[in-house]
PyMOL commands that place a pseudoatom at each C-alpha (Angstrom):
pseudoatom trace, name=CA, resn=UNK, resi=1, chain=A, elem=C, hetatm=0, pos=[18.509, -4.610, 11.855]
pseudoatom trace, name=CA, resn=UNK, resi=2, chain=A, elem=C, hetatm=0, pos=[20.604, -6.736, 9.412]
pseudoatom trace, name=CA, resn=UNK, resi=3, chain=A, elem=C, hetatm=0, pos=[20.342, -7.095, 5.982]
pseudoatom trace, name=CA, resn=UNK, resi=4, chain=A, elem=C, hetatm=0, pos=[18.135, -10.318, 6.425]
pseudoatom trace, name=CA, resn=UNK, resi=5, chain=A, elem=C, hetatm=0, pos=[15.848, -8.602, 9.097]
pseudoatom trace, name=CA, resn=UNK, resi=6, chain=A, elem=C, hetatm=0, pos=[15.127, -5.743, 6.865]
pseudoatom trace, name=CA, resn=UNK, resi=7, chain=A, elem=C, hetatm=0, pos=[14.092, -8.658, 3.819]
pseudoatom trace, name=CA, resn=UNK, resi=8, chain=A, elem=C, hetatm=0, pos=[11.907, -10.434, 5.977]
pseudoatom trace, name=CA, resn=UNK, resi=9, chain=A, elem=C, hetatm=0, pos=[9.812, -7.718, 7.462]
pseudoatom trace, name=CA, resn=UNK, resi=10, chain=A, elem=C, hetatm=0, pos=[9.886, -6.225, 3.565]
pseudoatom trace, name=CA, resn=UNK, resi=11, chain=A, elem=C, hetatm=0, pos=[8.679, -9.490, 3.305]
pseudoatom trace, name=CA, resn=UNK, resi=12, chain=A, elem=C, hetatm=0, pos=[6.394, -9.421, 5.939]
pseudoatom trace, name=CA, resn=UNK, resi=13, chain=A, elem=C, hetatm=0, pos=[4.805, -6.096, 4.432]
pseudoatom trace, name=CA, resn=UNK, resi=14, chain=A, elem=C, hetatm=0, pos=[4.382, -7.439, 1.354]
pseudoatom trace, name=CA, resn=UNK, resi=15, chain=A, elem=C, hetatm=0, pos=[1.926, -10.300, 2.362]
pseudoatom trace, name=CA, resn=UNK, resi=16, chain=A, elem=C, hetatm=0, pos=[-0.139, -7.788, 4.826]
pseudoatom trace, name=CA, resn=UNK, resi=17, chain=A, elem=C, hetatm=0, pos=[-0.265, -5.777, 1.400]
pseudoatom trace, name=CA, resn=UNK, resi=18, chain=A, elem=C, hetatm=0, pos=[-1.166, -9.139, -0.357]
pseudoatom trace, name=CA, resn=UNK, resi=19, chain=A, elem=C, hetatm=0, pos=[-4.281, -9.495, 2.628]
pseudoatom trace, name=CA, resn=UNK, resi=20, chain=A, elem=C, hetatm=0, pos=[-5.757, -5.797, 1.873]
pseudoatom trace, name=CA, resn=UNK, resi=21, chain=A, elem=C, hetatm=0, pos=[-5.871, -6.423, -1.375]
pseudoatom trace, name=CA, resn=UNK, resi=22, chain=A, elem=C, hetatm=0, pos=[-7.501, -9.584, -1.491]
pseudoatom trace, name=CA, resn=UNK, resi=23, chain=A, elem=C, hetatm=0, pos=[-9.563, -7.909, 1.195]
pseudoatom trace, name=CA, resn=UNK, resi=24, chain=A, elem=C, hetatm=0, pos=[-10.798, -5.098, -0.727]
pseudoatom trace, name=CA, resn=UNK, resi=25, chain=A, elem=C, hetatm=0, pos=[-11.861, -7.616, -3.511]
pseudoatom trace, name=CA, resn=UNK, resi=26, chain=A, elem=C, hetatm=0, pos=[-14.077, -9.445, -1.352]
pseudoatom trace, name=CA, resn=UNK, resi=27, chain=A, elem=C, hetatm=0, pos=[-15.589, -5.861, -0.024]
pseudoatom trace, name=CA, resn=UNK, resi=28, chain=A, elem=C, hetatm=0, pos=[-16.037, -4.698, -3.469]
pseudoatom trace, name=CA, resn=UNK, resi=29, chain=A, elem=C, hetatm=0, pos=[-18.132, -7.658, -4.294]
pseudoatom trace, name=CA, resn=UNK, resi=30, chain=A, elem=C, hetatm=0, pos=[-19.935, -6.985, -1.397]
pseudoatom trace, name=CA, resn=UNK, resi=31, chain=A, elem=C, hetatm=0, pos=[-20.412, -3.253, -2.084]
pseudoatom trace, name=CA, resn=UNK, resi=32, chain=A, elem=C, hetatm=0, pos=[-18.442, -2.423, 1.242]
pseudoatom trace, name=CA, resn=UNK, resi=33, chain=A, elem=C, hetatm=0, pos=[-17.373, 0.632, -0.071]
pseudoatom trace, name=CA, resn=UNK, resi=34, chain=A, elem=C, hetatm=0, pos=[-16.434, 1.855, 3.784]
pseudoatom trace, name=CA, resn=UNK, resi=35, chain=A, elem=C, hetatm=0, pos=[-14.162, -1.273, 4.259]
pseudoatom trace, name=CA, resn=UNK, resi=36, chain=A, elem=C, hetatm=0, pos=[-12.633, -0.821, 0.503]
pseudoatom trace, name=CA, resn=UNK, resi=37, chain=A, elem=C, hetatm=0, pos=[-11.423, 2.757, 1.329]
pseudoatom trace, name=CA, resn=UNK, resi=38, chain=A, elem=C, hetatm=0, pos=[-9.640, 1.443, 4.462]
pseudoatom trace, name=CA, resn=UNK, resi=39, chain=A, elem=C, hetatm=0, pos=[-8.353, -1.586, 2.220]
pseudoatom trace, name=CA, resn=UNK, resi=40, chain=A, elem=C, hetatm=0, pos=[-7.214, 0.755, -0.281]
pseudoatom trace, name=CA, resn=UNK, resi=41, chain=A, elem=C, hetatm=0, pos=[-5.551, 2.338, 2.385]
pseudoatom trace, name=CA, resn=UNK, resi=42, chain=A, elem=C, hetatm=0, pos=[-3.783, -0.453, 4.071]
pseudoatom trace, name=CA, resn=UNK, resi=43, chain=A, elem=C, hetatm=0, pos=[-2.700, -1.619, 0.554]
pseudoatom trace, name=CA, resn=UNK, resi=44, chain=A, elem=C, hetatm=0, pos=[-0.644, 1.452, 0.424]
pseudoatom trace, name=CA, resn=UNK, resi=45, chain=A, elem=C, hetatm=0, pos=[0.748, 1.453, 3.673]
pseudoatom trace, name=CA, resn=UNK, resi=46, chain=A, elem=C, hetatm=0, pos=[2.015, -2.118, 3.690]
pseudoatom trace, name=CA, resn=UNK, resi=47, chain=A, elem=C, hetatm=0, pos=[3.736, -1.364, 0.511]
pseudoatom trace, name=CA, resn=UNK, resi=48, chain=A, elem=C, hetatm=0, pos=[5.423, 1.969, 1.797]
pseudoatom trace, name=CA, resn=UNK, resi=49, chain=A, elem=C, hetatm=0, pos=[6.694, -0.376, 4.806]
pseudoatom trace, name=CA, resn=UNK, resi=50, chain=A, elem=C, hetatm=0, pos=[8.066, -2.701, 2.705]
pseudoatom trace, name=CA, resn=UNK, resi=51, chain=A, elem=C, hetatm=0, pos=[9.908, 0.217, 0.845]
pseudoatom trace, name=CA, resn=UNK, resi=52, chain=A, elem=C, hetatm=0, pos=[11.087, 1.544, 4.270]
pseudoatom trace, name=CA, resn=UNK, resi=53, chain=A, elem=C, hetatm=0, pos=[12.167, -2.149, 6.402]
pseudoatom trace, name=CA, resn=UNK, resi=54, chain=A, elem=C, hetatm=0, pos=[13.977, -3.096, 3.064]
pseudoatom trace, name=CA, resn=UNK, resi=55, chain=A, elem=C, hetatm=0, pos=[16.480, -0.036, 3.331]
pseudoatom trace, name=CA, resn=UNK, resi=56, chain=A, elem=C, hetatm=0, pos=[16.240, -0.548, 7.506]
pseudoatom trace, name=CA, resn=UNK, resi=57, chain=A, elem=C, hetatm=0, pos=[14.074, 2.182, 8.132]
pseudoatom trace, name=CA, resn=UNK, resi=58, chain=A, elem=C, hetatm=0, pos=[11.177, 1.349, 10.918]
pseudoatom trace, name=CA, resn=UNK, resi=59, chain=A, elem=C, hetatm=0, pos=[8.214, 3.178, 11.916]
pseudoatom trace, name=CA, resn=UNK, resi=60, chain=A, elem=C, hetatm=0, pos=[6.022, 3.282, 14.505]
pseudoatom trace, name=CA, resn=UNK, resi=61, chain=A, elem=C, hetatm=0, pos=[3.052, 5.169, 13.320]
pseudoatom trace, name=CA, resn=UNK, resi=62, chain=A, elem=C, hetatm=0, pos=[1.512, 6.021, 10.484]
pseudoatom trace, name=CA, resn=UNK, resi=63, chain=A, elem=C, hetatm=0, pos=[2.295, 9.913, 10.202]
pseudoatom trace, name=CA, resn=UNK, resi=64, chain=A, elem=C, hetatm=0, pos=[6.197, 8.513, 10.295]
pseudoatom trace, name=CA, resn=UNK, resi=65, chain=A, elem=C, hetatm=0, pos=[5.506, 6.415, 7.698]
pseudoatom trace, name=CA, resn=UNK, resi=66, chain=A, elem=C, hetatm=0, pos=[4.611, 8.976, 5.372]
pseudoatom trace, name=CA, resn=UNK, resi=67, chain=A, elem=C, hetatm=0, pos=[7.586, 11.744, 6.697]
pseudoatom trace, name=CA, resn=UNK, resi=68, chain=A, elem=C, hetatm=0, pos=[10.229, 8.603, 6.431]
pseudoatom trace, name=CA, resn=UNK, resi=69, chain=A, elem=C, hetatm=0, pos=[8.785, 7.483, 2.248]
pseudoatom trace, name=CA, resn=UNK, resi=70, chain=A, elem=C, hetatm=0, pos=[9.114, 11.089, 1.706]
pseudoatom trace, name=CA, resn=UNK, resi=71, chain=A, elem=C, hetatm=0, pos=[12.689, 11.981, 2.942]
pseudoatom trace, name=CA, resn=UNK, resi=72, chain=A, elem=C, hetatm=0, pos=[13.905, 8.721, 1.603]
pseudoatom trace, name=CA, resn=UNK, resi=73, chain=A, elem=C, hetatm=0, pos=[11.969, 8.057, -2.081]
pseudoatom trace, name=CA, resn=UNK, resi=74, chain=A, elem=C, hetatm=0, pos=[10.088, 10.778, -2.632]
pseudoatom trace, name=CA, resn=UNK, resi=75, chain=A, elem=C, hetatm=0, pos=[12.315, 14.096, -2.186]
pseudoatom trace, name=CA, resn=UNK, resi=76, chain=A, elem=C, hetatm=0, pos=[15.527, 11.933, -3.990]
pseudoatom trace, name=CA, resn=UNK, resi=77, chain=A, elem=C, hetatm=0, pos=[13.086, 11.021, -6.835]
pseudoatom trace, name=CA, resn=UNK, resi=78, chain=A, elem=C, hetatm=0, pos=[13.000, 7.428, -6.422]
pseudoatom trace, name=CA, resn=UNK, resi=79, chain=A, elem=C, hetatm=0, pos=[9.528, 7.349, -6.328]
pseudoatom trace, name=CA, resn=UNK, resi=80, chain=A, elem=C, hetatm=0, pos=[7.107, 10.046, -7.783]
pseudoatom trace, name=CA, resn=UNK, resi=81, chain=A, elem=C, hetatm=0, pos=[5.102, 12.732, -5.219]
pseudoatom trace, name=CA, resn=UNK, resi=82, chain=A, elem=C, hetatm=0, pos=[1.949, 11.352, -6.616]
pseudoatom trace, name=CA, resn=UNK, resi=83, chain=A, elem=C, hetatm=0, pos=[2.628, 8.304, -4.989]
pseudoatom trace, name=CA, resn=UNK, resi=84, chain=A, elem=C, hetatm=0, pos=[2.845, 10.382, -1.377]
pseudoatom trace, name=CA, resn=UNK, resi=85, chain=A, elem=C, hetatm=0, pos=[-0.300, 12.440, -2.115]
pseudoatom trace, name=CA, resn=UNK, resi=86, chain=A, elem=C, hetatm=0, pos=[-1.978, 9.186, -2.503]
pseudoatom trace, name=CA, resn=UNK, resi=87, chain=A, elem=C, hetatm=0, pos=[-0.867, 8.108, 0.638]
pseudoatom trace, name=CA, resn=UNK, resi=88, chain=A, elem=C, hetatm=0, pos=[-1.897, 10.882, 2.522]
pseudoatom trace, name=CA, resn=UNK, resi=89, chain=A, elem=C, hetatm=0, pos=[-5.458, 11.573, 0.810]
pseudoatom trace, name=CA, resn=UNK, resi=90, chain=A, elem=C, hetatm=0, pos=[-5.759, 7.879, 1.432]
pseudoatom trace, name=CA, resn=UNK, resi=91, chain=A, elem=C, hetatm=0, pos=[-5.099, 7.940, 4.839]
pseudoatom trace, name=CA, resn=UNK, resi=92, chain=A, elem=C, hetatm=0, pos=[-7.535, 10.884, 5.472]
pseudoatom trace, name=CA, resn=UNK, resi=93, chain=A, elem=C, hetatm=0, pos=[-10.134, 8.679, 3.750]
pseudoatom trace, name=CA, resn=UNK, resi=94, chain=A, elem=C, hetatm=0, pos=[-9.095, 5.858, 6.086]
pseudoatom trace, name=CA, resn=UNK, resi=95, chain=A, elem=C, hetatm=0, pos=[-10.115, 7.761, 9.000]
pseudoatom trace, name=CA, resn=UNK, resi=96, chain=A, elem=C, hetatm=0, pos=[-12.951, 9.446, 8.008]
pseudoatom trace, name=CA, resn=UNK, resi=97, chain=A, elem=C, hetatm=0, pos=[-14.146, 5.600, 6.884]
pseudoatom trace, name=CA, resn=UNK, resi=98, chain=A, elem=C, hetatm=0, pos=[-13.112, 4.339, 10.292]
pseudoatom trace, name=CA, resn=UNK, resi=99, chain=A, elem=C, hetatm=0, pos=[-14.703, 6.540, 12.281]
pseudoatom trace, name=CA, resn=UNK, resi=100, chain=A, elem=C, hetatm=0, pos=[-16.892, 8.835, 11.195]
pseudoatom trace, name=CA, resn=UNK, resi=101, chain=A, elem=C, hetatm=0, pos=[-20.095, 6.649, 10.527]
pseudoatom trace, name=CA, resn=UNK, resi=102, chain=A, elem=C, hetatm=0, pos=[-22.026, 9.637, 8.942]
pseudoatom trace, name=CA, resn=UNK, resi=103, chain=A, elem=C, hetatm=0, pos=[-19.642, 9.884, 5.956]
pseudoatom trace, name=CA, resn=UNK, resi=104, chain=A, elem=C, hetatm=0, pos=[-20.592, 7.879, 2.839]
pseudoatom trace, name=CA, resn=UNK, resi=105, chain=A, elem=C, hetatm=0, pos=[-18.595, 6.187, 0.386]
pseudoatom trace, name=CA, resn=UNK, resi=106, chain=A, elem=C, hetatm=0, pos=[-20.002, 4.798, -2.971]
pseudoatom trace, name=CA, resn=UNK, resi=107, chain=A, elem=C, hetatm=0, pos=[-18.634, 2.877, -5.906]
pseudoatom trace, name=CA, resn=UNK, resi=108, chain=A, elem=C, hetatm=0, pos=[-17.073, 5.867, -6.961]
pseudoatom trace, name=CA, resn=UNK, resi=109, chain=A, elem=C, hetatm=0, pos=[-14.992, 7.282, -4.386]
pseudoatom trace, name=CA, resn=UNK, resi=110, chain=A, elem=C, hetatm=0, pos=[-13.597, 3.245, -4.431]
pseudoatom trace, name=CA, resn=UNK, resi=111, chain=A, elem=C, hetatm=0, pos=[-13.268, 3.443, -7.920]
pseudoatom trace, name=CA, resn=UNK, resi=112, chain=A, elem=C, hetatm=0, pos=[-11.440, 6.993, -8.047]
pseudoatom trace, name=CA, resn=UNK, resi=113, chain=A, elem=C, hetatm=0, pos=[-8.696, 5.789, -4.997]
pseudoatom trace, name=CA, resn=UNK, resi=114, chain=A, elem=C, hetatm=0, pos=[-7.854, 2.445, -6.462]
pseudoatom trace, name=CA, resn=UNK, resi=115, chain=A, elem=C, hetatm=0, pos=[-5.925, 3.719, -9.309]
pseudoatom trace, name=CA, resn=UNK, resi=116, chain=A, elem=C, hetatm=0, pos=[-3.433, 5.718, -7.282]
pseudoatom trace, name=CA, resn=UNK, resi=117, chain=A, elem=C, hetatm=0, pos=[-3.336, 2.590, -5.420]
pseudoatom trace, name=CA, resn=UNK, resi=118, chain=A, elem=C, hetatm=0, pos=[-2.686, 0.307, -8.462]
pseudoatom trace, name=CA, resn=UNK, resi=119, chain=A, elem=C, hetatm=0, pos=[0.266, 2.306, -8.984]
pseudoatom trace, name=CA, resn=UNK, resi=120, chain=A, elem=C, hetatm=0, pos=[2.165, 3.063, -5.580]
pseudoatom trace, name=CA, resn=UNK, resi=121, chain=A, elem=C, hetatm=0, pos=[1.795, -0.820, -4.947]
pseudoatom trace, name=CA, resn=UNK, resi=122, chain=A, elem=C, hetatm=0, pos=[2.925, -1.657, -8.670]
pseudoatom trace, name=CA, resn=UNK, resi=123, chain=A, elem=C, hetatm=0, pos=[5.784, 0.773, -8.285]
pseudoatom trace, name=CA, resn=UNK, resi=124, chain=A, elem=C, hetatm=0, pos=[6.827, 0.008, -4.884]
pseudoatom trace, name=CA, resn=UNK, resi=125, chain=A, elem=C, hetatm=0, pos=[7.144, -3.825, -6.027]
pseudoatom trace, name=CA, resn=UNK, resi=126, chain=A, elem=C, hetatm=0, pos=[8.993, -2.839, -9.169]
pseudoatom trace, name=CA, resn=UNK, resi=127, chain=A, elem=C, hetatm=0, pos=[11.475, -1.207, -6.789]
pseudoatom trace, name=CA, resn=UNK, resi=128, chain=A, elem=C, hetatm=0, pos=[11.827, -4.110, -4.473]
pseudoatom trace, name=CA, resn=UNK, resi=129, chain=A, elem=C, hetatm=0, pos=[12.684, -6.498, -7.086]
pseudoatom trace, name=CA, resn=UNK, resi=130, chain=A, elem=C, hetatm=0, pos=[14.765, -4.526, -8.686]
pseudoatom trace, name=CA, resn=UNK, resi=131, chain=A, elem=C, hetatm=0, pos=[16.895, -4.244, -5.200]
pseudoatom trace, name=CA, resn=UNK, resi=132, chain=A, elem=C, hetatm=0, pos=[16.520, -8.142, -4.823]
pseudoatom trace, name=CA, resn=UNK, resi=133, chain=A, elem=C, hetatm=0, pos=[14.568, -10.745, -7.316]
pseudoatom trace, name=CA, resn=UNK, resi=134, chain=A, elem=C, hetatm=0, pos=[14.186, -12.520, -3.877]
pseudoatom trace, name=CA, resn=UNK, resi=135, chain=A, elem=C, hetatm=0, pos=[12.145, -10.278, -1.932]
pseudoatom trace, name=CA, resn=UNK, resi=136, chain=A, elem=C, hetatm=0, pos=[8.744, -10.397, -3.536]
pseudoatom trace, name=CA, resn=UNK, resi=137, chain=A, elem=C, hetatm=0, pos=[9.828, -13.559, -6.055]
pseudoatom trace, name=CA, resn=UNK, resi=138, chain=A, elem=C, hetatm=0, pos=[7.193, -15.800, -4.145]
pseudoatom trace, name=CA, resn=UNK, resi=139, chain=A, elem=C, hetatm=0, pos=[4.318, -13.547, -3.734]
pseudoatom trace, name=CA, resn=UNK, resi=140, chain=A, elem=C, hetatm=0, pos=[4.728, -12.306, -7.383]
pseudoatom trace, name=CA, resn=UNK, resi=141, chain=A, elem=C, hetatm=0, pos=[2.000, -14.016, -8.757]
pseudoatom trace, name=CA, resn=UNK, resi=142, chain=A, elem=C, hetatm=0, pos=[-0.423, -13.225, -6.089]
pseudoatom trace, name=CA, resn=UNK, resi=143, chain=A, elem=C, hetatm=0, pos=[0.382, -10.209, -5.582]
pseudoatom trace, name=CA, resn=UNK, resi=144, chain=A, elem=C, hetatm=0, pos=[0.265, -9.565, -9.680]
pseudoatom trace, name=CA, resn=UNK, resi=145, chain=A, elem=C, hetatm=0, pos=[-3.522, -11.712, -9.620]
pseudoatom trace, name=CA, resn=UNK, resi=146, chain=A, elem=C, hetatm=0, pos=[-5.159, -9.525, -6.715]
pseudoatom trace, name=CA, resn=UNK, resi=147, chain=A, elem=C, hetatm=0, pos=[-3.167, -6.054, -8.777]
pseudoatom trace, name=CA, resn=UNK, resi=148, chain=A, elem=C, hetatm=0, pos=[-5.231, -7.328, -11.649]
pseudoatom trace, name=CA, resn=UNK, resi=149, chain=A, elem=C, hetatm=0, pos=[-8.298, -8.308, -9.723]
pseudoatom trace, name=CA, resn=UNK, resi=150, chain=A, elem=C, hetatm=0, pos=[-8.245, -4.510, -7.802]
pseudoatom trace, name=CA, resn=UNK, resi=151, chain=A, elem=C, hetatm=0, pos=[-8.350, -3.176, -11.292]
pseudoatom trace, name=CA, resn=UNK, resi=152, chain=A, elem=C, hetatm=0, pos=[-11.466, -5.300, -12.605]
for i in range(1, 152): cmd.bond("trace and resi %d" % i, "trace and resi %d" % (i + 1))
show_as sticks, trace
zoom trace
């Protein structure tokens, strides 16, 4: 992948990420605590990706995901371990909210994930424009509004 592949599948990423968490606002106000774990979730995941096709890195599942955005940010302290706990206690959730219809979620388990979120997603933007002003400069605002609206 070039250069300008690996911004515009960053890009890409970023407005999936931009989707779950406009998503998860609409299934909060709906007290769709199942679909707001899996939001939360997705959230993360898009902005790990983003992380991972800016530097040319591709995955193809999510397992890889997290082993890549731990050899490559994690371990070389670009981006703290909490951030990669969240990720994986997230995706645990994920499942468990996908497909295990006799678990419950309430307001609380929604409210306890999204601040791990808040930050992984805030962090990896920070990154990315840091790298490039470009890459997230015209989903900034959106992506800064639904941050802000997750956090209401």
């Amino acid at each position: 992948m070039t250069q300008n592949d690996n911004q515009s599948s960053a890009q890409d990423e970023l407005a999936l990420l931009l989707d779950e968490l406009r998503s998860f606002s609409a299934n909060r106000d709906a007290d769709i605590h199942r679909k707001c774990i899996t939001n939360l979730y997705y959230a993360a995941f898009h902005a790990v990706r983003a992380l991972l096709f800016w530097h040319g890195y591709e995955t193809k599942s999510h397992e890889g995901t997290q082993r890549l955005f731990a050899a490559h940010f994690v371990k070389p302290g670009v981006m703290q371990r909490a951030h990669l706990k969240c990720l994986a206690t997230l995706e645990s959730d994920r499942l468990r909210a996908d497909y295990q219809g006799f678990y419950r979620f309430d307001a609380q388990d929604v409210a306890d994930s999204r601040g791990c979120v808040a930050a992984l997603v805030r962090a990896s933007i920070d990154y990315l424009s840091e790298q490039d002003k470009t890459v997230s400069s015209n989903l900034q605002p959106a992506l800064d509004d639904a941050l802000a609206q997750m956090m209401e």
